[in-house]
C-alpha positions in Angstrom: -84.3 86.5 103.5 -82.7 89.6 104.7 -81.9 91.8 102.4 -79.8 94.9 101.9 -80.1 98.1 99.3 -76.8 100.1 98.2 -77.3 102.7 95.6 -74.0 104.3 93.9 -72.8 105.3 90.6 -69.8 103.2 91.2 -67.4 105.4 88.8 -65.1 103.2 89.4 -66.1 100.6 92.1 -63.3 101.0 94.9 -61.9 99.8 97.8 -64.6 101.5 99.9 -67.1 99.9 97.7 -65.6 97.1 98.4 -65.5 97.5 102.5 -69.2 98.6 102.4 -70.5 95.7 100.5 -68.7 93.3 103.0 -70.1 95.2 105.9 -73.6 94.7 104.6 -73.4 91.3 104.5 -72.1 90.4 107.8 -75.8 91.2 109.3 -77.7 90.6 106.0 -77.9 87.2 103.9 -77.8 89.4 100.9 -76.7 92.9 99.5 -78.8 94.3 96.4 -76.6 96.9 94.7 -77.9 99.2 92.4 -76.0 101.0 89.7 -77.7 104.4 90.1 -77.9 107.3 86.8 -76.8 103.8 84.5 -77.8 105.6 81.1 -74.6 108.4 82.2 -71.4 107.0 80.8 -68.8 109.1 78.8 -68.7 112.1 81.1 -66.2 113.4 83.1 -68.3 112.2 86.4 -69.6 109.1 84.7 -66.7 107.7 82.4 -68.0 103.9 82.4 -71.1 102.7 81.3 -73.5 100.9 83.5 -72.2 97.2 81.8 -68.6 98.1 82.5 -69.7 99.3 85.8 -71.6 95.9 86.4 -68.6 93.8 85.2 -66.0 95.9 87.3 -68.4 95.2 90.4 -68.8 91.4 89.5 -65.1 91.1 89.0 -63.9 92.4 92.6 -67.0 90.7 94.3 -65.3 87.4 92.7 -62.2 88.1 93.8 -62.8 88.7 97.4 -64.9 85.3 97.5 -68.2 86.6 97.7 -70.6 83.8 96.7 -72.9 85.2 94.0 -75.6 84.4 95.8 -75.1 87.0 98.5 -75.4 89.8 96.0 -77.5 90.9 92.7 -76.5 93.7 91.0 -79.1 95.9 88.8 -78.6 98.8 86.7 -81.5 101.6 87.0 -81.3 104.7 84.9 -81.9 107.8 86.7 -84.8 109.3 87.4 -84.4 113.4 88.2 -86.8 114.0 90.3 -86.3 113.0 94.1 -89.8 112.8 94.8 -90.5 109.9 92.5 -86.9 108.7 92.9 -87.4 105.9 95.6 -90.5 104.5 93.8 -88.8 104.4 90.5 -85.6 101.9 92.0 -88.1 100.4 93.9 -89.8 99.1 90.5 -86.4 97.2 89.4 -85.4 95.6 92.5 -86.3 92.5 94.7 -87.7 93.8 98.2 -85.3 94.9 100.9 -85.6 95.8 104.7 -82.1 98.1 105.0 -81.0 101.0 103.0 -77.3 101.9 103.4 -75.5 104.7 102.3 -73.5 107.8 102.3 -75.3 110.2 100.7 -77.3 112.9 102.0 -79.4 113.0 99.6 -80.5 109.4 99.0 -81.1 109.5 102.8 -83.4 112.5 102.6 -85.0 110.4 99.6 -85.8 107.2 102.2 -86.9 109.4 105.5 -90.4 108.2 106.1 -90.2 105.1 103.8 -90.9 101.7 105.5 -87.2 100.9 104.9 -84.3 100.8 108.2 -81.7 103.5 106.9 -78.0 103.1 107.9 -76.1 106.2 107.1 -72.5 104.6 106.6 -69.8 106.7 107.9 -66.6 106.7 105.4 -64.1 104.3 107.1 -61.4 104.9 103.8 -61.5 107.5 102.4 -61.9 107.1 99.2 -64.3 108.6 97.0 -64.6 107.5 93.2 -63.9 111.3 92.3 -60.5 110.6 93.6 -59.3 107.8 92.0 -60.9 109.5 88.8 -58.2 111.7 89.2 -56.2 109.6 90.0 -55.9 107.6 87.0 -55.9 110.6 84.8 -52.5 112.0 87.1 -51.2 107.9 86.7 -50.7 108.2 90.0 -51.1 105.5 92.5 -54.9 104.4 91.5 -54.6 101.1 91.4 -54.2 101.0 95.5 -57.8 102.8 95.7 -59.5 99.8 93.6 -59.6 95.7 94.0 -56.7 94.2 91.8 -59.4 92.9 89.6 -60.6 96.3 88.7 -57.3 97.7 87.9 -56.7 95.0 85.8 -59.9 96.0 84.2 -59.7 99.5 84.1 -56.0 99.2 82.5 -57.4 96.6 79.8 -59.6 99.0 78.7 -57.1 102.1 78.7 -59.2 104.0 81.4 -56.5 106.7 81.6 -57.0 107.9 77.9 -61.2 107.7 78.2 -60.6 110.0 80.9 -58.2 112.3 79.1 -60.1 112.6 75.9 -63.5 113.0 78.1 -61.9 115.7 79.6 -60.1 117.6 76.6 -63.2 117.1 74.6 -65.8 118.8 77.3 -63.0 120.9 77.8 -63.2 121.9 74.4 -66.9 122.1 73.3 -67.5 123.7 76.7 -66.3 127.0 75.8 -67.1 126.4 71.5 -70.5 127.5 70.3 -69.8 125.6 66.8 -70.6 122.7 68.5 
């Protein structure tokens, strides 16, 4: 079976998610996708935890008819150093013969690995940072996501995690008492 890796934080999973994963699997039987840095949640860059993160994933794939057996979706905590990095997500998933992504980074990671690397060029642009902010502006993020994940992300008050993330790092950023 021919199978695909995609690593993101998926802070929210979006629309470009969303394109990628499709893309993948019109010249793979199956996409892996890893929820990279999954122990991060309740930060300004990682609002959602890596189960939120799973289920907002899940959701959209369901709702764009993906058949769940085109796609796994595993959660890997981080590992912060890039020498080991590749090994480490190798450990937690099923074997794979394409890497895609966007990031530099993760690409640098792979160079010299036995894996095919596609470096995906942005199609929408869309980054998670932006509907991040966004949903703290109220303004227009649920065009940026699948239906199913603004449903989601308004169920569980997204707007006001990201607020009181904010005011609170805000806050005990510039307080020593804390």
């Amino acid at each position: 079976m021919q199978s695909a890796l995609f690593v993101g934080r998926f802070q929210p999973f979006h629309l470009g998610h969303l394109d990628v994963v499709k893309k993948i699997l019109e010249k793979n039987e199956r996409v892996i996708i890893v929820i990279g840095s999954a122990e991060k949640n309740f930060l300004p860059d990682n609002p959602f935890t890596a189960g939120e993160r799973f289920q907002l994933i899940d959701e959209a794939l369901k709702e764009a008819e993906i058949p769940a057996e085109k796609y796994c979706i595993i959660p890997v905590r981080n590992v912060n150093n890039y020498a080991l990095w590749v090994n480490h997500i190798n450990c937690y998933v099923p074997p794979y013969t394409h890497l895609f992504t966007g990031s530099k980074i993760v690409k640098a990671c792979y160079e010299g690995k036995y894996t095919e690397i596609i470096q995906l060029k942005r199609v929408l642009k869309i980054s998670a940072t932006k509907v991040r902010e966004a949903i703290l502006k109220n303004k227009g993020w649920e065009k940026l996501v699948p239906p199913a994940v603004a449903r989601l992300l308004k169920t569980w008050n997204a707007q006001t995690r990201l607020r009181d993330i904010k005011e609170t790092m805000d806050y005990t950023k510039y307080n020593n008492e804390y």
